[in-house]
N, C-alpha and C positions, 0 to 999 in steps of 0.2 A: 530745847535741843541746842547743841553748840558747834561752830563750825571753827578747828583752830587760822588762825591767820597766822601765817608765815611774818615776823617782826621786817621783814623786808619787802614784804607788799600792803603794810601799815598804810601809807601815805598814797597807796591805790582804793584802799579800802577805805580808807576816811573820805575822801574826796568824794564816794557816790554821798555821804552825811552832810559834807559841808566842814566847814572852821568851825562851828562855834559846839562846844563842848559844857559836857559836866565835872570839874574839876573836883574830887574827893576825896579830903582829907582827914586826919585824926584830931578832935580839941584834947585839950587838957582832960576832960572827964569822960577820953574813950569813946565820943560818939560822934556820930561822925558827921563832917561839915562840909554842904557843897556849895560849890559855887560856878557862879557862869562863866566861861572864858573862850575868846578867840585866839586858835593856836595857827601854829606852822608848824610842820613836818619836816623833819630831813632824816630822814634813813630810820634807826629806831629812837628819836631824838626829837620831842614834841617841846616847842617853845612857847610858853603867853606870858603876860603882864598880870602883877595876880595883887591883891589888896592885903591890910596889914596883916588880918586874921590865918588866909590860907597861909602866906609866908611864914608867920611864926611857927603854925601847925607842922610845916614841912621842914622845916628847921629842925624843929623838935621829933615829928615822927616823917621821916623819911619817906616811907613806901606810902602811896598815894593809886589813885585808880580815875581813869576818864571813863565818861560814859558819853558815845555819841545814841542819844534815844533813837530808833526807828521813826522811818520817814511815814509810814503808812501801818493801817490797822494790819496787825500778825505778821510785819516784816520782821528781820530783823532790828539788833542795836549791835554797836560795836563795843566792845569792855574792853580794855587796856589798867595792864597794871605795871608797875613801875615804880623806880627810885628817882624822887625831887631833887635836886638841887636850887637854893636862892642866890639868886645875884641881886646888889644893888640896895636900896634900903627900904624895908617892911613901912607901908602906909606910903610913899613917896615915888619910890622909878621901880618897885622889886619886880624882877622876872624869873620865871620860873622855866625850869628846864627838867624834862622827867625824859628818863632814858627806860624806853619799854622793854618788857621781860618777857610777859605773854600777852597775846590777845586773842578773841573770840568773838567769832558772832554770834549770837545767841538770841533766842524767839522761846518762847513758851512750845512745846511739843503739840502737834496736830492734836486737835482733841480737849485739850489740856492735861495738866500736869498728874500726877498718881502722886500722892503722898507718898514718900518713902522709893518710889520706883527709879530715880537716880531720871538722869537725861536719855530717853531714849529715842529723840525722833532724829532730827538732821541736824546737831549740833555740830558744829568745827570748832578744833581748839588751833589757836595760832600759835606756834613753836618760834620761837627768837633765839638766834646762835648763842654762841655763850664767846 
């Protein structure tokens, strides 16, 4: 199930998570590459320090996705997706900056899931202005 988050109460909802994040990006052969990172928040506008790998990847493919895991068994997690930008130089200062687009909390449905039955417990989808 998924509950949307509003891209302006992002940095409300990250906060019950904590800073540190699953940063996820695209390699070269489409599959996809995470990594650990402590971010900051300001508005829909997530900053960390990222290593040579994620940078090049973002570089190359743009759209990226964080994943704050659930704090406890059957909570939620928070998913954010979004457009990267690099600053500074891959393997040395690079920082990354992703401007969110949508986000979600999101938990497995009461129960568990039904193959094919779509989200149907208390999912929220988070809506970001445009």
């Amino acid at each position: 199930m998924s509950v949307p988050v509003p891209v302006e109460e992002l940095a409300d909802a990250a906060g019950r998570f904590g800073p540190v994040v699953f940063l996820l990006t695209t390699s070269d052969d489409h599959r996809p590459h995470a990594t650990h990172a402590s971010v900051v928040i300001s508005g829909a506008e997530v900053s960390c320090g990222v290593g040579r790998r994620t940078a090049r990847n973002g570089l190359e493919r743009p759209l990226v996705s964080l994943l704050w895991p659930p704090a406890e068994d059957g909570g939620y997690s928070l998913i954010a997706d979004g457009a990267i930008t690099i600053a500074g130089t891959p393997g040395e200062d690079a920082v990354a900056t992703i401007v969110v687009s949508n986000a979600v909390l999101h938990r497995p449905a009461i129960g568990g899931a039904t193959p094919g039955a779509g989200c149907e417990a208390d999912c929220v989808d988070v809506e970001v202005p445009e």
